[in-house]
N, C-alpha and C positions, 0 to 999 in steps of 0.2 A: 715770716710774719705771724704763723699763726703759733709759733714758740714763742714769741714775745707776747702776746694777748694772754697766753696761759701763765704765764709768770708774773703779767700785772693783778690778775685775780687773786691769785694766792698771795703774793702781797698788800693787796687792800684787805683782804680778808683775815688775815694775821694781823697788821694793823688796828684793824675795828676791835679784836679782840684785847690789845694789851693796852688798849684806852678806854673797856670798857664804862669805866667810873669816873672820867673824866667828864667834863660839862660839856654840854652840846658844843658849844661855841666852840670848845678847843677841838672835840673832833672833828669838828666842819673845819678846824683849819688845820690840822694832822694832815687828814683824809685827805683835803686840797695838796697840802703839801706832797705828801705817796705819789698822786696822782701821778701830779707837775716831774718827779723825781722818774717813776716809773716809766712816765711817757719819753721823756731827756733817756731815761738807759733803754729805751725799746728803738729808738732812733739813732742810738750811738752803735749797738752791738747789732751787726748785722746777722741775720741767721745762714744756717748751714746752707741751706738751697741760694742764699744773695751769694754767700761767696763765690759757691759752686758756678753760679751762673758768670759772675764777672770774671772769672778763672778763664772760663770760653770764650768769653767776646771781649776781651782787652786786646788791645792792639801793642804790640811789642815792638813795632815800628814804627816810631811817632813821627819818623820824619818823612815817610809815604803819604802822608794827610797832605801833603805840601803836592806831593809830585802829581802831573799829570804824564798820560800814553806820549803827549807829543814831546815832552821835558826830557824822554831818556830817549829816544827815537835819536840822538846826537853820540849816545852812549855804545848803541848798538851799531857794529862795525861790520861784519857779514858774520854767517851763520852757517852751521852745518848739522845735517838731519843723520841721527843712529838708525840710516834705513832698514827694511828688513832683517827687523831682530826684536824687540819686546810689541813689534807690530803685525808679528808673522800670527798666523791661524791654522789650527788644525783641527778637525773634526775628528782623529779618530786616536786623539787626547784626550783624557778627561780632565776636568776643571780642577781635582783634587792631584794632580803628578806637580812634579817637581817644577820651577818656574822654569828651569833650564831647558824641559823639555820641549817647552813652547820657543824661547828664544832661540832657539839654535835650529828650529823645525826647519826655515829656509835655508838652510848651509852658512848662515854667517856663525860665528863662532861669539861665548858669551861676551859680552862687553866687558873692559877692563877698567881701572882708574888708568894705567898706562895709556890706555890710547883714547884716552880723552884729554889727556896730557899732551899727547903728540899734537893732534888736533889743536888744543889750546896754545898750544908751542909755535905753532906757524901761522899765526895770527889771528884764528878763528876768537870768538869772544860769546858769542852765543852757539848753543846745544839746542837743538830739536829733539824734544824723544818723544817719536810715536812709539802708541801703545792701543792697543786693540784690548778690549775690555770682553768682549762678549763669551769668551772660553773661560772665565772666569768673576762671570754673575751667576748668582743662586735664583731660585725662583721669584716668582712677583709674591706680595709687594715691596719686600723686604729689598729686590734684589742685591744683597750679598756678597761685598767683593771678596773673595776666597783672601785670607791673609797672609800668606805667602807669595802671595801674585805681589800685593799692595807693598809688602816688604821689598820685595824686589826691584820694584820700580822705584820706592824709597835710593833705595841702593845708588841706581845707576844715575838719579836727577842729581845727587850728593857729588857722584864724580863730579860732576861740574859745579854745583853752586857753592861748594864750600871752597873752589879754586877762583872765584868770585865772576864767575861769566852768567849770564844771563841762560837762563833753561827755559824753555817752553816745552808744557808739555800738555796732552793731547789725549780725545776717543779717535783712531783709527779705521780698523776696517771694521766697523759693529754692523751689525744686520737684521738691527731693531730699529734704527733709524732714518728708514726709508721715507722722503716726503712726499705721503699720499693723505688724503684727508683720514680715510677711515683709519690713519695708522697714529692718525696725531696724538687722541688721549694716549695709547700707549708708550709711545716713542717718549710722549712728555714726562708718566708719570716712571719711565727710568732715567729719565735725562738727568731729572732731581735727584731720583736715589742713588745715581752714578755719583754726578759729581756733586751732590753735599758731600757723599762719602771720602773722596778725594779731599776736598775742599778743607774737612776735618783733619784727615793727617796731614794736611802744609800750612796748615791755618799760620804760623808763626813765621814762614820763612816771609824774606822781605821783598819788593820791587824785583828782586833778579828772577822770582819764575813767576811764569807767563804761565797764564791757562786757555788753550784753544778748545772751543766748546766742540768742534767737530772738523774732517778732515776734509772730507769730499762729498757731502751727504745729496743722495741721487739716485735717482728710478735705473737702477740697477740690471744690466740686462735687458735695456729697452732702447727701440731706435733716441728717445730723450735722453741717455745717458750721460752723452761727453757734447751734445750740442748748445748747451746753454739753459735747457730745462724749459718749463712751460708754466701758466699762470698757479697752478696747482702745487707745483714744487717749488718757486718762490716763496710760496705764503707759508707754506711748511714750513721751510728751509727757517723764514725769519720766526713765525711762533717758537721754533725748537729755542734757536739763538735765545731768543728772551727770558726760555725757562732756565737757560744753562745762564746766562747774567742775573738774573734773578736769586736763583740760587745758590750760587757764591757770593752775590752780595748780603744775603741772609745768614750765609754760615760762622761770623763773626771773627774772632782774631784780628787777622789781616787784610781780609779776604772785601773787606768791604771799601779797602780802598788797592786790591791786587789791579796790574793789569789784563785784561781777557782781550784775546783775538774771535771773530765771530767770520764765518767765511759768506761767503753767497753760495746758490745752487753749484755744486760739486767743486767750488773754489774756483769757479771758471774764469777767465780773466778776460773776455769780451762783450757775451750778453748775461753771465750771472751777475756782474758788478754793479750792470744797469738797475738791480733789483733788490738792491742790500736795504732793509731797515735798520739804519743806525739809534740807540739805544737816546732818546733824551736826556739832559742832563746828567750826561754819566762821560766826564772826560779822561774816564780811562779807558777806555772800548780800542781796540784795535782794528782794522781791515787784514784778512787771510787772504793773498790771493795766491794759485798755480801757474805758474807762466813758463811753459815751456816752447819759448820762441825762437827766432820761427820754426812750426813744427816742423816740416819738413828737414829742416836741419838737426834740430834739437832732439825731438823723439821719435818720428815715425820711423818705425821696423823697416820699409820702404824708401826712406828717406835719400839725401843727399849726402856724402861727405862734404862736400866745399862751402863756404858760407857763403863768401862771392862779397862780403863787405854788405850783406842785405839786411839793412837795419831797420827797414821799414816797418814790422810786426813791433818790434821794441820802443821804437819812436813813438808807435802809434799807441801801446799799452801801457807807456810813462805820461804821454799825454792824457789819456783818460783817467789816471789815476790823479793825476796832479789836479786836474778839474772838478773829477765828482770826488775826492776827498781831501787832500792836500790844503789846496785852496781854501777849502771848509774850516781846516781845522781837526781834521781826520787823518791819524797817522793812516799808513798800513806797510803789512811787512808782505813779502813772498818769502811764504814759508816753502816753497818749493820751487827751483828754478836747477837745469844740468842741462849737458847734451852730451849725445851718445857716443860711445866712440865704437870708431868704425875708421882707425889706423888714420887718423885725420889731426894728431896731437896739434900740429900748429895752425889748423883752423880750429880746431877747438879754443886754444887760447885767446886767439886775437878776437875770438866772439865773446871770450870771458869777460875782456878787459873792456869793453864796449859796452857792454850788459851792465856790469857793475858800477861804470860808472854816469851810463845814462840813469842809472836808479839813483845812485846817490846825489844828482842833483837835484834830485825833488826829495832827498830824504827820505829813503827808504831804502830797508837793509834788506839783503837777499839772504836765503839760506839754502846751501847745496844740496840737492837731493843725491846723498850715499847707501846707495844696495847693495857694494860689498861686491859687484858684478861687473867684473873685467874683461870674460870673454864669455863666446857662444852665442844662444837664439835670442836670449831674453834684454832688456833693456840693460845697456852695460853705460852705468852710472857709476861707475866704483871710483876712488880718488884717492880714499885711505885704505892700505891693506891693514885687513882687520887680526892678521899675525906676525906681521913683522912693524907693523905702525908708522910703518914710511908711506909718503904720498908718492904715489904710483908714476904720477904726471906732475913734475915739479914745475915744468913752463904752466900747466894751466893753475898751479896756488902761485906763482910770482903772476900770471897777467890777472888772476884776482884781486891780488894786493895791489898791483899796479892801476885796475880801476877804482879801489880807495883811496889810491894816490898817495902808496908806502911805498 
């Protein structure tokens, strides 16, 4: 703008001059003339910062303008999470090591285009990739995503989108974003710097990656942790959310018509659900929810082997979802859903097939929570071995398919 005003001067002003001697009249209609011409080419030639700026915020996928969260919710088929690997954490890493050092910290080994292949091969169509960001932000205010990290995850979101499956990808285990009042300004003002920064390197991709503002966010080490949370971690929970849509809806390209998932207090899927603020006017907003039901069977270390055909937990968490969102007009995914094994392969499946396809009758796609962990103390979720790329448990990916009704 203010390179076009400087060019009209100097051409009125050279003007005036080579009509000096001309009669009033003609110069008053020279000068009009300049004017009109000057003003026509200040308005035709956009300057260096208009370009620059619509360079940013054009949208390269004009046919996302059209879509809504609920329009590909048909699209998306079940899913599968790159558990414990670009989500693992270590403290006695520094933020500047190689990204491998962090990925591979839990013993899963680096992700490949191969076994996102395999994955993609056996009917999966959506990729989960958490990613834990906080071993790799710089100090406030800037917070700083180290660019190697940001590469890397570039990386692994590409195995999958460029194979045309749906990616969601995600903050993890951060430990800035605990919902407590006095923690809000802070929490917020990296919530922004995180993900515009994200926001910026995927600005172009299209409809296929999903941005989820947060995992499980929760008073952490407190008896409120995994019981649904309390009036305080609610209201957190939804201010966060708003700054994380907000902020991708501002960071331009695509991004203003991406879809985002937003979870409730820790993703919970009984009493956090009851407490979602859903985003107005904005019908791309997803629901996050964790459902790992029934626990007793599903996760608890304690648990059961046998399912016993007990569908009651599942009935009851498709029916809540169906009412407080569904019905609405409110997609949502379960971005996390497995059970443990514990040498139970064929209850395991026939709970798979159950699960998956009580959810897809209310339209909603499940994504398997994979940790890469087959045996021993710790939650043994594994499905795809992460070195040979074979599924571990072939009855439980056929009774998955089978509750898609492949």
């Amino acid at each position: 703008m203010n390179g076009g005003t400087a060019d009209n001067t100097v051409m009125e002003s050279s003007k005036e001059e080579s009509d000096a001697h001309d009669s009033t009249e003609k110069d008053d209609s020279v000068e009009a003339g300049a004017q009109a011409e000057n003003s026509i080419e200040a308005e035709a030639v956009p300057t260096e910062d208009q370009v620059t700026d619509n360079a940013r915020t054009e949208n390269k996928n004009k046919e996302m303008e059209e879509l809504t969260a609920m329009s590909i919710m048909k699209d998306m088929k079940i899913g599968w999470n790159v558990g414990n690997t670009l989500d693992s954490v270590r403290t006695d890493i520094t933020r500047i090591d190689a990204p491998y050092k962090f990925e591979t910290a839990w013993g899963n080994p680096k992700v490949t285009q191969e076994l996102i292949d395999a994955v993609l091969d056996s009917g999966f169509n959506v990729i989960r990739v958490p990613v834990s960001w906080t071993n790799h932000i710089g100090p406030e205010p800037e917070y700083q995503i180290t660019e190697s990290w940001m590469e890397r995850v570039k990386e692994v979101v590409d195995y999958a989108y460029h194979k045309g499956a749906y990616v969601i990808l995600n903050i993890h285990h951060e430990d800035w974003n605990y919902p407590y009042y006095d923690n809000l300004d802070r929490a917020s003002a990296e919530m922004a710097a995180v993900w515009g920064q994200i926001a910026e390197v995927f600005k172009d991709y299209d409809e296929h990656l999903i941005f989820e503002g947060q995992n499980e966010p929760r008073k952490v080490g407190t008896p409120l942790e995994w019981n649904g949370g309390d009036a305080e971690g609610w209201e957190v929970v939804n201010k966060t959310n708003k700054v994380f849509v907000d902020t991708v809806r501002a960071a331009g390209g695509s991004n203003p018509y991406r879809m985002l998932m937003i979870p409730g207090y820790a993703a919970n899927c009984t009493v956090g659900i009851q407490h979602i603020e859903v985003p107005e006017n904005d019908n791309r907003v997803i629901i996050s929810v964790h459902a790992y039901e029934p626990y007793d069977f599903a996760l608890n270390p304690n648990g059961r082997s046998e399912w016993n055909h007990d569908t009651d937990a599942i009935d009851k968490l498709m029916g809540d979802l169906k009412t407080l969102f569904i019905d609405q007009g409110i997609p949502v995914i379960i971005g996390e859903f497995a059970a443990m094994n514990r040498d139970n392969v064929q209850d395991r499946a026939e709970w798979a097939a159950y699960y998956v396809s009580a959810a897809k009758k209310i339209g909603v796609p499940c994504v398997w929570w994979d940790n890469g962990l087959f045996e021993g103390d710790g939650e043994r979720l594994g499905l795809f071995d992460r070195h040979t790329y074979e599924c571990r448990y072939p009855e439980i990916l056929s009774a998955l398919m089978q509750g898609l009704g492949e």
